[in-house]
N, C-alpha and C positions, 0 to 999 in steps of 0.2 A: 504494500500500500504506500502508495507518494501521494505526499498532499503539491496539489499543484502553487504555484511562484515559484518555477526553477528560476535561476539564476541568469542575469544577459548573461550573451556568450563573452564579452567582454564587462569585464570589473566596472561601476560607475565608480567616477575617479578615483582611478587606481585602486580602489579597493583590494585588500589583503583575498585570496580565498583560501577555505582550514574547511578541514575534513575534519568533522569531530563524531564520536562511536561513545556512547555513551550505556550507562548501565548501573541497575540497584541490585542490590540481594539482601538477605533476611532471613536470618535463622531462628525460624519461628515467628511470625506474623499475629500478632505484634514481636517483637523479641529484640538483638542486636541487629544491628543491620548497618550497610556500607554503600558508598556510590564509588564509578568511576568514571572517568571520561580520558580519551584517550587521544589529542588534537594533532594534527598532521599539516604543515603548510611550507613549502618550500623546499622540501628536503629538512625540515625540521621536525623535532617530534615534542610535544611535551604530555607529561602524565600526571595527571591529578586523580586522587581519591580522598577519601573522608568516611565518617559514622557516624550514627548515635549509639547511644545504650539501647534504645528502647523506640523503638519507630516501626513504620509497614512499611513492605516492597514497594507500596505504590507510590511513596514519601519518597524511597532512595531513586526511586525515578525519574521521577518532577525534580530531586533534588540534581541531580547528576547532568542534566541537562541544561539548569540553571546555572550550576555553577562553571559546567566548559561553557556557555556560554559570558559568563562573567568573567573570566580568565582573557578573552580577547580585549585591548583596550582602544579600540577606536572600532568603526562601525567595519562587519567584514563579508565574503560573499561567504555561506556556511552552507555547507554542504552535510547535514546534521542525520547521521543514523542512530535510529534507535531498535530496541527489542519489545518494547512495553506499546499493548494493543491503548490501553488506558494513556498513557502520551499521545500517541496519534491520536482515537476518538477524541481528546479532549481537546488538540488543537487543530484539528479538521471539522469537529463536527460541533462539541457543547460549546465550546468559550464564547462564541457570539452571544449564544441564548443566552448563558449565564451573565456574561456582563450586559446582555439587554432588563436582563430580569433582576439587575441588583444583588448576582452574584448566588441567586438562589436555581434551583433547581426547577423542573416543570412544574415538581411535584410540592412547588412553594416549599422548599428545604434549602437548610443553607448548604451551599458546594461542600466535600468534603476537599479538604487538604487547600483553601479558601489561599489561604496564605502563601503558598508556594503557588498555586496557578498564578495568581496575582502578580506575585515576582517572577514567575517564566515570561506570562503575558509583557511586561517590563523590558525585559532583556530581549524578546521575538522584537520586538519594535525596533530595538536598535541597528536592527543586521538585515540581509537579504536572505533567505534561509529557505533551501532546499529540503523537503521533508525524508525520508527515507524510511521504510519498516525494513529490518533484518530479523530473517529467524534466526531468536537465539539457541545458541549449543548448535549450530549447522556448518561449523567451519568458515565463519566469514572470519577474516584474518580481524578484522580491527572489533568486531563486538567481542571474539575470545579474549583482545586484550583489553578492554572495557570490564566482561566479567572477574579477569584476575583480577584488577584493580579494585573493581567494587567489592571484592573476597579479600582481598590486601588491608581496604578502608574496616570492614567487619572485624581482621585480626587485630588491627590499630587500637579498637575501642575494648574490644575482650583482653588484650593489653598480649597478646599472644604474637607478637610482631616484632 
């Protein structure tokens, strides 16, 4: 699944473009849990991860996504993969509704993880961003290192790192 706004074929001025592979995990739902993101641009590479104690996969997600995307510092063309169905639905299909509806749901409820779309919605704004679904655990080179990292962020907080 791509959400469509691919990227001009060339950069609007100059813009940077980064490959970024992003990923949560979660041992036990709620339980420890870790993000990673994995950015690529030029022949460069960098690797960020992180945790909570106590959060859901669907939090390392949103989270993971946010933060490679907060790691660029000025606006860039991103070519953004992810694993998580709940990433793509919510910025292909609910975020309009929900920020038409004041952040609540059809079902007049407030969004979960409110906070984090909010801050993704934040950081989408800033860049030209190519959507991309990758199945996870199927051999795509950059979500497997996306998963280590977000498995790396989990050892971090269990302190087992």
């Amino acid at each position: 699944m791509t959400l469509p706004t691919p990227p001009p074929a060339t950069p609007p001025n100059d813009q940077t473009v980064v490959e970024i592979w992003t990923d949560g995990a979660c041992k036990g739902n709620p339980g420890p849990g870790g993000w990673g993101a994995w950015l690529c641009s030029g022949g460069r590479e960098r690797e960020l991860f992180g945790g909570e104690e106590v959060t859901t996969n669907n939090r390392m997600e949103l989270t993971a996504v946010i933060e490679g995307l907060r790691a660029l510092n000025r606006p860039c063309v991103v070519n953004l993969h992810v694993d998580s169905t709940y990433v793509m639905n919510g910025m292909s299909t609910w975020i309009e509704g929900w920020k038409r509806n004041g952040w609540r749901t059809g079902g007049k409820k407030p969004v979960k993880n409110m906070d984090l779309w909010k801050a993704l919605d934040e950081e989408v704004a800033r860049h030209t961003i190519t959507w991309t679904w990758v199945k996870g655990h199927s051999g795509d080179v950059g979500n497997e290192k996306a998963d280590e990292l977000a498995n790396r962020g989990v050892d971090a907080v269990r302190g087992t790192v």
